[in-house]
SETI-835759 format. One record per residue: residue number from 1; chain; residue in three letters; z, x, y of N, C-alpha, C in turn. Coordinates in steps of 0.02 Angstrom, whole numbers. Last residue first. Layout:
BEGIN
 seq mol type    nzz    nxx    nyy   cazz   caxx   cayy    czz    cxx    cyy
 NUM   A  Ala      Z      X      Y      Z      X      Y      Z      X      Y
...
//
This chain:
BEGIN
 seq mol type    nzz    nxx    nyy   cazz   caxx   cayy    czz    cxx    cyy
 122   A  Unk    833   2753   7805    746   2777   7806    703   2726   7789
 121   A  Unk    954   2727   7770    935   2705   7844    828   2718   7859
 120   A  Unk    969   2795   7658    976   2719   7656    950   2689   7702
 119   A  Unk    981   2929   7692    904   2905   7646    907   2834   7657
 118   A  Unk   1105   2918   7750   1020   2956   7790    963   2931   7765
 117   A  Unk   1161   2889   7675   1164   2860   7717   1140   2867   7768
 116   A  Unk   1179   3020   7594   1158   2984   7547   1145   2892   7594
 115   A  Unk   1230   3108   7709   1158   3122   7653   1144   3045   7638
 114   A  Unk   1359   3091   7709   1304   3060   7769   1235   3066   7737
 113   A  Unk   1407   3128   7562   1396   3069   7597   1347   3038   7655
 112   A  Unk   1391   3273   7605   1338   3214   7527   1351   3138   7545
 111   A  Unk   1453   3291   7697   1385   3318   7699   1348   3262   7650
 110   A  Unk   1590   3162   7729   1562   3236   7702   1472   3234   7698
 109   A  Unk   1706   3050   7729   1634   3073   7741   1620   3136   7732
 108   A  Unk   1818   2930   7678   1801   2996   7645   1719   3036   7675
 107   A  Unk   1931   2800   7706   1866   2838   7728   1843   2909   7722
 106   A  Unk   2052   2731   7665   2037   2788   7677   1968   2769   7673
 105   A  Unk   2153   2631   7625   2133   2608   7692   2110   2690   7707
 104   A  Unk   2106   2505   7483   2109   2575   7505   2111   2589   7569
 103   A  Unk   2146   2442   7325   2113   2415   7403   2150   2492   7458
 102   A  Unk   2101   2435   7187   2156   2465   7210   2124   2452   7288
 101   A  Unk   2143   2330   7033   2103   2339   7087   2156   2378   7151
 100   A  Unk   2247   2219   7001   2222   2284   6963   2193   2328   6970
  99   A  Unk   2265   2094   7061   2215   2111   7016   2223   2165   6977
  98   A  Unk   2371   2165   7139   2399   2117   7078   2333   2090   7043
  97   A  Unk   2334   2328   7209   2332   2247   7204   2336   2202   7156
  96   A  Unk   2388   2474   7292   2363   2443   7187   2385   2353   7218
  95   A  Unk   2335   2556   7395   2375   2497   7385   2362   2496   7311
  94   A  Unk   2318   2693   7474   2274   2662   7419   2342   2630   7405
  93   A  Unk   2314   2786   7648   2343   2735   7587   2293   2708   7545
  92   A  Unk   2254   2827   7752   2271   2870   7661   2310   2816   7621
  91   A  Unk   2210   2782   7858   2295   2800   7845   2304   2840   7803
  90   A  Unk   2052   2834   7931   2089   2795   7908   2185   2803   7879
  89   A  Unk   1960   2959   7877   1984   2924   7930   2000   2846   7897
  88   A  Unk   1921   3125   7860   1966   3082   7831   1965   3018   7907
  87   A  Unk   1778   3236   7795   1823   3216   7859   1879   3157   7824
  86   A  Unk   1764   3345   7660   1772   3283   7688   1808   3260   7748
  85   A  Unk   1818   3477   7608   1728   3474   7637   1731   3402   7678
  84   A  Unk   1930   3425   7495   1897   3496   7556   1842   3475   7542
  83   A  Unk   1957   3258   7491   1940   3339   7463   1922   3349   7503
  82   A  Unk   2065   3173   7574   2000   3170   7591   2000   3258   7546
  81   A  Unk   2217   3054   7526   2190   3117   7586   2101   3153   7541
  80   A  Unk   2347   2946   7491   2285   2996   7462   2245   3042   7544
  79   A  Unk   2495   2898   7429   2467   2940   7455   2402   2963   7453
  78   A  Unk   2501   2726   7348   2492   2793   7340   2492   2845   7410
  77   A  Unk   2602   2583   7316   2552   2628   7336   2561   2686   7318
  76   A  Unk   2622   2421   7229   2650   2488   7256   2585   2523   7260
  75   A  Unk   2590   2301   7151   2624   2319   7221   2644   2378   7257
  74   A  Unk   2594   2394   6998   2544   2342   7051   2614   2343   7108
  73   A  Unk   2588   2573   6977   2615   2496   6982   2574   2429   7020
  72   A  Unk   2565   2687   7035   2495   2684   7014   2532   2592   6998
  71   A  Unk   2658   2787   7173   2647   2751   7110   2597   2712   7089
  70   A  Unk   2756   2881   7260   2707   2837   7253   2698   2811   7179
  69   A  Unk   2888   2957   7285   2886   2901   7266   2837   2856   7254
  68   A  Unk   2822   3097   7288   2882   3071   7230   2891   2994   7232
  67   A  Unk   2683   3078   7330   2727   3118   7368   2768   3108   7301
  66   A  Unk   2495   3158   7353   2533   3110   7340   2632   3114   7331
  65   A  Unk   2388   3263   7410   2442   3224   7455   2483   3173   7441
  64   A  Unk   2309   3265   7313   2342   3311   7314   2409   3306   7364
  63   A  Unk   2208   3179   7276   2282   3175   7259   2294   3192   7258
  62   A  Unk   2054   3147   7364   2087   3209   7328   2183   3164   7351
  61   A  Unk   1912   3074   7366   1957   3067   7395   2009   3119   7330
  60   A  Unk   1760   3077   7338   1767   3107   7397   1860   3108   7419
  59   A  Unk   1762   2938   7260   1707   2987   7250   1755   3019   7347
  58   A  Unk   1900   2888   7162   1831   2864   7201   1817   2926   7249
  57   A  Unk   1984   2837   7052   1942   2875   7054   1877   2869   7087
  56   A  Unk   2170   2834   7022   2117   2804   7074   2055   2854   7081
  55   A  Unk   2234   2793   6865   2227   2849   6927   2165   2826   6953
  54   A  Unk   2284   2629   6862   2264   2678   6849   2260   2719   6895
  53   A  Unk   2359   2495   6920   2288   2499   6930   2253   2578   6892
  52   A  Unk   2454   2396   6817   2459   2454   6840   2372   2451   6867
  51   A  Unk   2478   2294   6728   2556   2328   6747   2523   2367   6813
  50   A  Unk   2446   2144   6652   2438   2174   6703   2507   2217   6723
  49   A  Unk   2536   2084   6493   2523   2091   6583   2491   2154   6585
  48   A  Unk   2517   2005   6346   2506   2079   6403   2487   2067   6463
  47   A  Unk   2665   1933   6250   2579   1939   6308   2565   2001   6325
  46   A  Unk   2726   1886   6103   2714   1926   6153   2633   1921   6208
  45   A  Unk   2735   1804   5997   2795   1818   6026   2789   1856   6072
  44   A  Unk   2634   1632   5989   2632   1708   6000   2701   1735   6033
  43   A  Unk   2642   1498   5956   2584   1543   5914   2592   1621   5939
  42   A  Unk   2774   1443   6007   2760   1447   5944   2685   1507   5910
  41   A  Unk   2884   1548   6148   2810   1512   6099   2796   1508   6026
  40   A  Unk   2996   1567   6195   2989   1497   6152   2914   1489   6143
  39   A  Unk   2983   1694   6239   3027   1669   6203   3050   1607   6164
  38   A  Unk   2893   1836   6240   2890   1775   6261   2919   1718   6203
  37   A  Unk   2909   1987   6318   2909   1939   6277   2891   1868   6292
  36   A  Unk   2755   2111   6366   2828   2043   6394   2812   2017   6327
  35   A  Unk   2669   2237   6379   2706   2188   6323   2763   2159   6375
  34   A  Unk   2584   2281   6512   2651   2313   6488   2673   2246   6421
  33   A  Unk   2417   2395   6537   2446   2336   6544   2519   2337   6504
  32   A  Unk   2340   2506   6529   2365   2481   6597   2415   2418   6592
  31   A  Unk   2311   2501   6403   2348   2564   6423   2363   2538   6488
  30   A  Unk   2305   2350   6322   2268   2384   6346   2343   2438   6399
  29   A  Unk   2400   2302   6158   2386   2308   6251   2368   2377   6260
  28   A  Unk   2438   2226   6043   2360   2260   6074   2353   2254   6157
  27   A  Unk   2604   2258   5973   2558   2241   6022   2486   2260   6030
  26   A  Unk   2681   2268   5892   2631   2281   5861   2564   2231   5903
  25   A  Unk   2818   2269   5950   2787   2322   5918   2716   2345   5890
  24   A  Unk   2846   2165   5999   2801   2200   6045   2784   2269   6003
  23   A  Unk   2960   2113   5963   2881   2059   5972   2816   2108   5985
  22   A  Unk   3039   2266   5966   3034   2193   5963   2976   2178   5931
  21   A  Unk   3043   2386   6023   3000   2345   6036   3003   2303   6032
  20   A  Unk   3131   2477   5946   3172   2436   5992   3114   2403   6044
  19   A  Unk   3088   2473   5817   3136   2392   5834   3153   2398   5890
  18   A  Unk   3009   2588   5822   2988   2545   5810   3030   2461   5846
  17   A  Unk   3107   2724   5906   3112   2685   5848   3055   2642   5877
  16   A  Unk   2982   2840   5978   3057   2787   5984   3064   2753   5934
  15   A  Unk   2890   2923   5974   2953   2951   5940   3011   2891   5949
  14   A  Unk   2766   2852   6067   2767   2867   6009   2853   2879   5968
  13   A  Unk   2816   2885   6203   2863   2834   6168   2824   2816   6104
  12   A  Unk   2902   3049   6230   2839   3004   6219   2878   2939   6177
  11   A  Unk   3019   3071   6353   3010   3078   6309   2929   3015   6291
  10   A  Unk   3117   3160   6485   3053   3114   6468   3043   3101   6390
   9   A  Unk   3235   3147   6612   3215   3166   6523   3165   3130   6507
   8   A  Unk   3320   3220   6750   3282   3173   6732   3250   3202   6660
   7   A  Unk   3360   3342   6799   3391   3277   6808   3361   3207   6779
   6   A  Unk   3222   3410   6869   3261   3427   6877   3317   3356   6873
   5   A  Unk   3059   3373   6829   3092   3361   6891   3161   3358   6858
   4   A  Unk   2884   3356   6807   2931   3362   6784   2979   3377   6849
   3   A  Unk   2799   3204   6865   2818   3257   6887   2876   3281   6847
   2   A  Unk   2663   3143   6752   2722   3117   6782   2730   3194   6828
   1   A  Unk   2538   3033   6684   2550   3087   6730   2620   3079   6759
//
């Protein structure tokens, strides 16, 4: 997911040459994670890191408040804010954590929620 944006060229990296991968051309990394080389190993010329936590998908919270500089990266955050129907409490931040794992300082309540914390309390 990107923003198209005025000054800036995207391209898929399917269409790039092959060599300018390297070690890494014929990597098995998982879509979140980025090929590093690795320059004096004998059994392997490449790893896969951990790059990224993914788009954040938890029940009641809308990306519609995310801005130009947020980002799905480890160490870096997001913008997030509460779908229509949901109260919001808390900052809106969703952190991405060097697990991979995204630690969140939002609170999402709504009708289906207190619902479902009506039956729990019964």
């Amino acid at each position: 997911m990107y923003m198209d944006s005025a000054g800036w060229v995207y391209s898929e990296k399917e269409h790039w040459p092959k060599e300018l991968a390297g070690a890494c051309s014929n990597s098995t990394c998982e879509i979140n994670q980025t090929c590093k080389h690795k320059r004096y190993s004998e059994d392997k010329f490449f790893e896969c890191v951990l790059s990224d936590c993914g788009i954040p998908d938890i029940k009641g919270i809308g990306l519609g408040s995310i801005k130009r500089e947020d980002a799905i990266g480890i160490h870096r955050r997001i913008h997030a804010s509460c779908a229509d129907g949901y109260s919001q409490y808390g900052s809106g931040w969703l952190n991405c954590q060097s697990n991979g794992q995204w630690k969140y300082d939002i609170v999402c309540t709504g009708e289906y929620a207190n619902l479902i914390c009506d039956e729990v309390n019964h």
